[in-house]
N, C-alpha and C positions, 0 to 999 in steps of 0.2 A: 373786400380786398383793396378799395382805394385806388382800382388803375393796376398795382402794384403787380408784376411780371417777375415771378419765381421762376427759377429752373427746376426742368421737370424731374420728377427722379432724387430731390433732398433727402435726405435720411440725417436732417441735423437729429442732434441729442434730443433735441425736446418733444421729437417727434414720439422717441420711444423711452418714456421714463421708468427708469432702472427697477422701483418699485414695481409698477407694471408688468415688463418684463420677468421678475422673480418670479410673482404671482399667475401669470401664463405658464410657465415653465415648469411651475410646483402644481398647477393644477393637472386633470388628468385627463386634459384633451388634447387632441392628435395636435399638435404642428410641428411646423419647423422653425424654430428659433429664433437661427444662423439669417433664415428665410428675411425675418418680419421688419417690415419697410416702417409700417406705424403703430402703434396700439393707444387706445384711450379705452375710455368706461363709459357709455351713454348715461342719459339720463337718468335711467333706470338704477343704475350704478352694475351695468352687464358690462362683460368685460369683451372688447372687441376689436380687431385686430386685422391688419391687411399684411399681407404676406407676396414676396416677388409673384409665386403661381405662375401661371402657365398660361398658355390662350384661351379656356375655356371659363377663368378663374383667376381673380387676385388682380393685381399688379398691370400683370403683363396683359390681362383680359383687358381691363378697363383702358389701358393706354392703345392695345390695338383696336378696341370696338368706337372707343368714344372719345379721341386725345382730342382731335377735332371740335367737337362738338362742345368741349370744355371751352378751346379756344378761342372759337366765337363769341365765348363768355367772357373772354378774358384773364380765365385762371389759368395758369401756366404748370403751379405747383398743386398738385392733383392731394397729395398726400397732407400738405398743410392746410388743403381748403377742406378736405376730407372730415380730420381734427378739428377744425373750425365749426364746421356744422353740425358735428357730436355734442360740441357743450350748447346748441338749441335743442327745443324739446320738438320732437315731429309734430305734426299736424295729420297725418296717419300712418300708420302700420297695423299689421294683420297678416296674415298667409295665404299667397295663393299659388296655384298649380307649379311655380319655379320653387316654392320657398319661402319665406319671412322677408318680410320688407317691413322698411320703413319711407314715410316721404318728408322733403323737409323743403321750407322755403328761405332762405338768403336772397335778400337784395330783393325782392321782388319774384326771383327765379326758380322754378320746384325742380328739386335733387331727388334722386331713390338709392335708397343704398339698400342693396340683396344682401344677405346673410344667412349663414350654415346656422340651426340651434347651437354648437358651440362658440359662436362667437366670429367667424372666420368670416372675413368680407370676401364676399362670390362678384361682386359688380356694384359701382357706383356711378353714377350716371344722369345728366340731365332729363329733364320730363317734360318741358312744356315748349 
């Protein structure tokens, strides 16, 4: 991120490309739409997505649990550093008692990003 200090909460274009979104929409898992703040494909070429959500989930989970704790890091823009560390490959993932994870490291710094088998981001969040 270079220092570089996004406002939080972006939902530019590139976040959700049009392609993407079609092929969410036309597949046949639950979301909402109207909802989805981001979408990329991981590595794997899965298609994965964060949606506004609620407090337990999505969005609004991750900005109440952990805006902070971003901050300390320096990322401001949650959803474009999100994307950012989708196009690295994890260094692990597996399942446990919450659900599918993966862990990822940028800059030095280890990320976890929680996710539904559909594809739906549950929490993102620093690790170390």
């Amino acid at each position: 991120m270079n220092g570089e200090k996004l406002d939080i909460g972006s939902t530019a274009d590139d976040l959700k490309p049009p392609e993407l979104m079609k092929e969410l929409e036309n597949s046949e898992v639950k979301c909402n739409i109207d909802k989805v703040i981001a979408i990329s494909k991981t590595r794997e070429n899965k298609i994965i997505w964060l949606e506004k959500g609620n407090s337990q989930s999505g969005y609004t989970h991750i900005v109440e649990r952990h805006l902070n704790d971003f901050a300390e890091r320096g990322i401001a823009d949650i959803p474009k550093f999100l994307n950012k560390i989708l196009e690295t490959e994890p260094v692990k993932s597996g399942t446990n008692k919450k659900g599918n994870f993966a862990d990822y490291v940028f800059n030095g710094k280890k990320f976890r990003l929680a996710y539904g088998n559909n594809g739906y981001i549950v929490s993102f969040y620093p690790i170390d």
